[in-house]
C-alpha positions as CSV (number, residue, x, y, z in Angstrom):
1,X,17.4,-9.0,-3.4
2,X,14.1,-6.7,-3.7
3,X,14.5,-3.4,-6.1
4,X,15.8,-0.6,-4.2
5,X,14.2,2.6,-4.0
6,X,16.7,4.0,-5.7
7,X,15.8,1.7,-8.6
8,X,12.0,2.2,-8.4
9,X,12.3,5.7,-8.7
10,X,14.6,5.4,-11.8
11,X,12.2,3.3,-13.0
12,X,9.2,5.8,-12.5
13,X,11.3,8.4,-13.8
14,X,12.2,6.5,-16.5
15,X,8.5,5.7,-17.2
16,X,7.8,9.4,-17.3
17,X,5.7,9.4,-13.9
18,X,6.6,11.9,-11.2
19,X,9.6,11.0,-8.4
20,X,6.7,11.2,-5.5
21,X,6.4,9.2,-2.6
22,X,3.2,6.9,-2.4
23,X,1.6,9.7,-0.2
24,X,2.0,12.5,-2.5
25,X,0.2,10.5,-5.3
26,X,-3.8,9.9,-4.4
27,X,-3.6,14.0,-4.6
28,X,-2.7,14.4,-8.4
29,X,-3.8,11.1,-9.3
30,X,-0.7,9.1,-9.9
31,X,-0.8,5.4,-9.9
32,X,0.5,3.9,-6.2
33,X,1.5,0.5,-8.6
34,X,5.4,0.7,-8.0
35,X,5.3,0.6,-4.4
36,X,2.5,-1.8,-3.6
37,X,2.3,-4.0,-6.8
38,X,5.6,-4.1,-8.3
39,X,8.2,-4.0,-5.6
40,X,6.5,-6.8,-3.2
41,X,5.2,-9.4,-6.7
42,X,8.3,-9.0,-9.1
43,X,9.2,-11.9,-9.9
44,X,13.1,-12.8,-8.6
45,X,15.5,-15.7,-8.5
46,X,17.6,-17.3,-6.3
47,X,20.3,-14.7,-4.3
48,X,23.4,-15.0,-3.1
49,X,27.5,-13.6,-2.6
50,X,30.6,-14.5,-3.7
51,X,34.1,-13.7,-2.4
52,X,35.7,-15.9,-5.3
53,X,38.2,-12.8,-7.2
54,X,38.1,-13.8,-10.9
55,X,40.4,-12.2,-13.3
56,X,39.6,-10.8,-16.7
57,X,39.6,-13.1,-20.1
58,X,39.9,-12.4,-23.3
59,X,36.6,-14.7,-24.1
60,X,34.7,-16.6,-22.0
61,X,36.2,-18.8,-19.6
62,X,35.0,-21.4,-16.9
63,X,35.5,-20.3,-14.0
64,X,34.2,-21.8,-10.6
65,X,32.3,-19.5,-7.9
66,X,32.3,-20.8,-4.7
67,X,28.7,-19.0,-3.6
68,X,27.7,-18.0,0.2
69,X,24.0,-20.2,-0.1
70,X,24.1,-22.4,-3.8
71,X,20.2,-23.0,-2.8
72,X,17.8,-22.4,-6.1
73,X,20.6,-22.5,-8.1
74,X,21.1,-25.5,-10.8
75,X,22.6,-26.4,-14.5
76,X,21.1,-24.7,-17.1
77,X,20.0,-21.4,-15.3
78,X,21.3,-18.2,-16.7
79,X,23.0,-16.4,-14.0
80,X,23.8,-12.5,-13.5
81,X,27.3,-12.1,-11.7
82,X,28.3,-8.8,-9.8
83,X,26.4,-4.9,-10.7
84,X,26.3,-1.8,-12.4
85,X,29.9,-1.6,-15.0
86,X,31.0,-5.4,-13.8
87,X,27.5,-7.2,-14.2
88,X,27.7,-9.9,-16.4
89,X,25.7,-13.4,-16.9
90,X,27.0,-16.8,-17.6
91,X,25.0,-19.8,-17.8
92,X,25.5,-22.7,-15.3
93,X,27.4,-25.3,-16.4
94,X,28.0,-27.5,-12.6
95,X,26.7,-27.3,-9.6
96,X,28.8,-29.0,-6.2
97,X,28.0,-28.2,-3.1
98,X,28.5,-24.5,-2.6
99,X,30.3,-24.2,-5.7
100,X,29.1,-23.5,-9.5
101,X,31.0,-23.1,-12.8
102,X,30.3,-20.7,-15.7
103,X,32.1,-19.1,-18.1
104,X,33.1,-15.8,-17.6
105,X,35.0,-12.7,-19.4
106,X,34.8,-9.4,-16.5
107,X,37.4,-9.5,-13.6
108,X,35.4,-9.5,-10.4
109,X,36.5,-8.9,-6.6
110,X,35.5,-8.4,-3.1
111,X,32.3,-10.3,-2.0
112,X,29.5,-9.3,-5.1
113,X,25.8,-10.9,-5.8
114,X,25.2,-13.3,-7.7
115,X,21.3,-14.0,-8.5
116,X,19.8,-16.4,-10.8
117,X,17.6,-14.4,-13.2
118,X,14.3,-13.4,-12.6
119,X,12.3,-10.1,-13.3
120,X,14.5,-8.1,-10.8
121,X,17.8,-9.1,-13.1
122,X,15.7,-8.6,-16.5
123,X,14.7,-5.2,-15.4
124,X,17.7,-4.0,-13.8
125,X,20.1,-5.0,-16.9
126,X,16.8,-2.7,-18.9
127,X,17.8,0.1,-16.5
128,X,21.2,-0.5,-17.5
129,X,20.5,-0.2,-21.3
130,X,18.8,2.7,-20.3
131,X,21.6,4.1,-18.8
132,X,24.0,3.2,-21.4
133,X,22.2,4.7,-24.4
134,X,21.4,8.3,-22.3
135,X,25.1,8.6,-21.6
136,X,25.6,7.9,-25.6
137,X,22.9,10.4,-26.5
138,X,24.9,13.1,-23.5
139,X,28.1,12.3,-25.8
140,X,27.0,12.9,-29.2
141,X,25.6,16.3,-28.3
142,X,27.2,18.7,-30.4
143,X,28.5,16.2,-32.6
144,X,28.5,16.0,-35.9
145,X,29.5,19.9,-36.9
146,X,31.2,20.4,-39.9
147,X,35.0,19.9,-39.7
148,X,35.8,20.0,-43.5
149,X,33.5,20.3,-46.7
150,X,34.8,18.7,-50.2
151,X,31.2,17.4,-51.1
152,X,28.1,17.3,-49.0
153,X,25.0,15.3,-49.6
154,X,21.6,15.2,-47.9
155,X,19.4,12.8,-46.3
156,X,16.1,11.8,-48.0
157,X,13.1,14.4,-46.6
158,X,11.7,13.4,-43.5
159,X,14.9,11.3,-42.5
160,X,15.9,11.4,-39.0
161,X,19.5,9.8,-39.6
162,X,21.9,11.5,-37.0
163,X,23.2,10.0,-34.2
164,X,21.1,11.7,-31.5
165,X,17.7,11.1,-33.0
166,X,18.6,7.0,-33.8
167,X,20.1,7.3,-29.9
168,X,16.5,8.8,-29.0
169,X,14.5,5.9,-30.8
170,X,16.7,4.2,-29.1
171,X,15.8,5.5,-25.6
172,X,12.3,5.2,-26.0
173,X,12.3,1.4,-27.0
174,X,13.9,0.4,-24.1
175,X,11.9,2.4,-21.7
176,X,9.0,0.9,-23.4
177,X,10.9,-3.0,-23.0
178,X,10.9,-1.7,-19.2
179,X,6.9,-0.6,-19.0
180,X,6.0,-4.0,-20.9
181,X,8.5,-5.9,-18.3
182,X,6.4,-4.4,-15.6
183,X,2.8,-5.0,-17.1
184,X,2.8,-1.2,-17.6
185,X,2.8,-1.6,-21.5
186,X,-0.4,0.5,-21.7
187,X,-0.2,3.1,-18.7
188,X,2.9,4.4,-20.3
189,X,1.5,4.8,-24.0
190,X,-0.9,6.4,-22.2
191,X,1.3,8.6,-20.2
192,X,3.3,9.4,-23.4
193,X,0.2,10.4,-25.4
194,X,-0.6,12.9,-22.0
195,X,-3.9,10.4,-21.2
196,X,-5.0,10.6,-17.9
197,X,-3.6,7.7,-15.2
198,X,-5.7,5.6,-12.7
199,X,-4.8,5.7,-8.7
200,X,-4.2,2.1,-7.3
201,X,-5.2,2.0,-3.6
């Protein structure tokens, strides 16, 4: 399953370029590399469904998938079950016929993907960590006031110890895991430090 534009434009968002469609971009000079580089060459694995309802475990437990298409799939290959809150991955540890077994903890129901990974799983589990630590940084707003004082200490000068700036380090490691995912390691250290960009046609 190819990134869905709702995904690229995360990811240009993410990346700090503006949420423009390719035509917009030639006229302030913004790179056209999502659209006709990324989306059509990321690398992806093998995609199918399952309908097979697995209930939740305490720690991980085989559990056999019976899978729509089991083609590209095979022992050994990491696989990412279900999206968004219910993703998960589990190595393969069978193949037969349609069937696989991995181990499992997350309940899972209705008919969800399941993809062997490739770049579209690695960067949509980055847009997840992404996710994940913005929501964190949203929650820890306005934490940290002072509730009761018996003695109070200080963090070394220059120290950037609360939550929020660690969260925000945080933030900007995995968005730069994402540009180095997508080759774009160097357009977005340059975008950061304000550099100009190059238009792809």
């Amino acid at each position: 399953m190819a990134l869905l534009e709702s995904e690229l434009t995360r990811i240009k968002y993410e990346l700090g370029f503006p949420v423009l469609s390719v035509y917009a971009e030639p006229y302030i000079s913004i790179v056209a590399i999502f659209e006709q580089v990324i989306r059509p060459y990321l690398l992806s694995g093998a995609t199918t469904t399952s309908s097979t309802a697995v209930v939740a475990a305490a720690s991980p437990t085989p559990v056999t998938l019976t899978l729509a298409d089991a083609t590209g799939f095979s022992v050994g290959d990491r696989v990412i079950v279900d999206v968004e809150a219910r993703q998960e991955a589990g190595v393969v540890r069978s193949v037969a016929g349609a069937t696989i077994q991995l181990d499992l903890v997350g309940a899972h129901s209705g008919t969800y993907p399941v993809t062997v990974e490739g770049g579209e799983s690695i960067i949509r589990e980055l847009l997840g960590q992404i996710r994940a630590c913005k929501q964190m940084m949203g929650e820890s707003m306005g934490a940290g006031a002072l509730k009761k004082v018996d003695e109070i200490e200080f963090h070394a000068a220059g120290a950037t110890a609360t939550q929020f700036g660690l969260l925000g380090k945080q933030l900007a490691w995995w968005r730069a895991e994402l540009a180095q995912a997508l080759g774009l390691g160097g357009m977005y250290a340059a975008n950061r430090g304000g550099g100009s960009s190059v238009a792809v046609y």
